[in-house]
C-alpha positions in Angstrom: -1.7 54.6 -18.7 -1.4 51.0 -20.2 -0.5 48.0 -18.7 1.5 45.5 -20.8 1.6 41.9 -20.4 4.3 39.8 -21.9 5.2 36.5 -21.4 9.1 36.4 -21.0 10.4 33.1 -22.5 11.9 32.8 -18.5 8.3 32.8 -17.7 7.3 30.1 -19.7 10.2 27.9 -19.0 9.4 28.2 -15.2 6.1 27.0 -15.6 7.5 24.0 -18.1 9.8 23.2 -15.5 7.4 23.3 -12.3 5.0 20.9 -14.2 7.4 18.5 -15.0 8.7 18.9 -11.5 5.2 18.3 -9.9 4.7 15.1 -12.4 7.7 13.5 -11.2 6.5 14.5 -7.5 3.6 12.6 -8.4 5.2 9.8 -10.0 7.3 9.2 -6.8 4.8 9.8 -4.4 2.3 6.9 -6.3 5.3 4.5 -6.2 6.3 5.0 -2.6 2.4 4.4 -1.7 2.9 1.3 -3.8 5.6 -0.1 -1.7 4.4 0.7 1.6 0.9 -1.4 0.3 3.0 -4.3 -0.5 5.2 -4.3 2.7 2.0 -4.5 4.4 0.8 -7.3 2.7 4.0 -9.4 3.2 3.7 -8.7 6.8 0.3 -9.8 7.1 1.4 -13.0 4.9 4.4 -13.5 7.3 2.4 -13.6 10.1 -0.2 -15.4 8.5 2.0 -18.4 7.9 4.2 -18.2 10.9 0.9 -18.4 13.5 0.4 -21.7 13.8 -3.1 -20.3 16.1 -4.1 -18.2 12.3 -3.3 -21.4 10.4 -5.1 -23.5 11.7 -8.3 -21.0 11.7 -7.7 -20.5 8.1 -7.5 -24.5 7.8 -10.5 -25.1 9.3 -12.6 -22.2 7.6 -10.7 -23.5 4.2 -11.3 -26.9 4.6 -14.8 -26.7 6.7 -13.0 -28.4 9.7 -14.4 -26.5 12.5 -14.3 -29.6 14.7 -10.7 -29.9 14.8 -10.6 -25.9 16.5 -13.1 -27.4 18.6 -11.0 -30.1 20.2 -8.3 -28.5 20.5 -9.4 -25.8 22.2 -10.9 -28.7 24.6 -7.3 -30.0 25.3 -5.9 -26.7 26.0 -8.9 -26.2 28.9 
């Protein structure tokens, strides 16, 4: 009894076609992750600016002006 193996032509154009299928899969998945990074970053930029508590943290650690956190942290005691 022997077994043949052939490779149909349909057999070959399934596995073309799953490969390129899977590559754009990948391709889509890698830009979605993309986006959602950058949304995330805007958010964290929005609320960066907007909270005027963060700014003036991030002012005073640019700037070295730890003294001005300092009093006003006195007046709100």
């Amino acid at each position: 009894m022997e077994i043949i193996s052939e490779i149909t032509l349909y057999e070959i154009l399934f596995i073309l076609i799953s490969i390129i299928g899977g590559c754009f899969a990948l391709f889509q998945w890698k830009q979605s992750y993309k986006l959602k990074r950058a949304e995330l970053i805007k958010e964290a930029m929005l609320k960066i600016r907007d909270d005027t508590d963060i700014s003036l943290v991030l002012y005073s650690i640019d700037y070295g002006e730890i003294g001005i956190i300092k009093n006003l942290l006195k007046t709100m005691i």
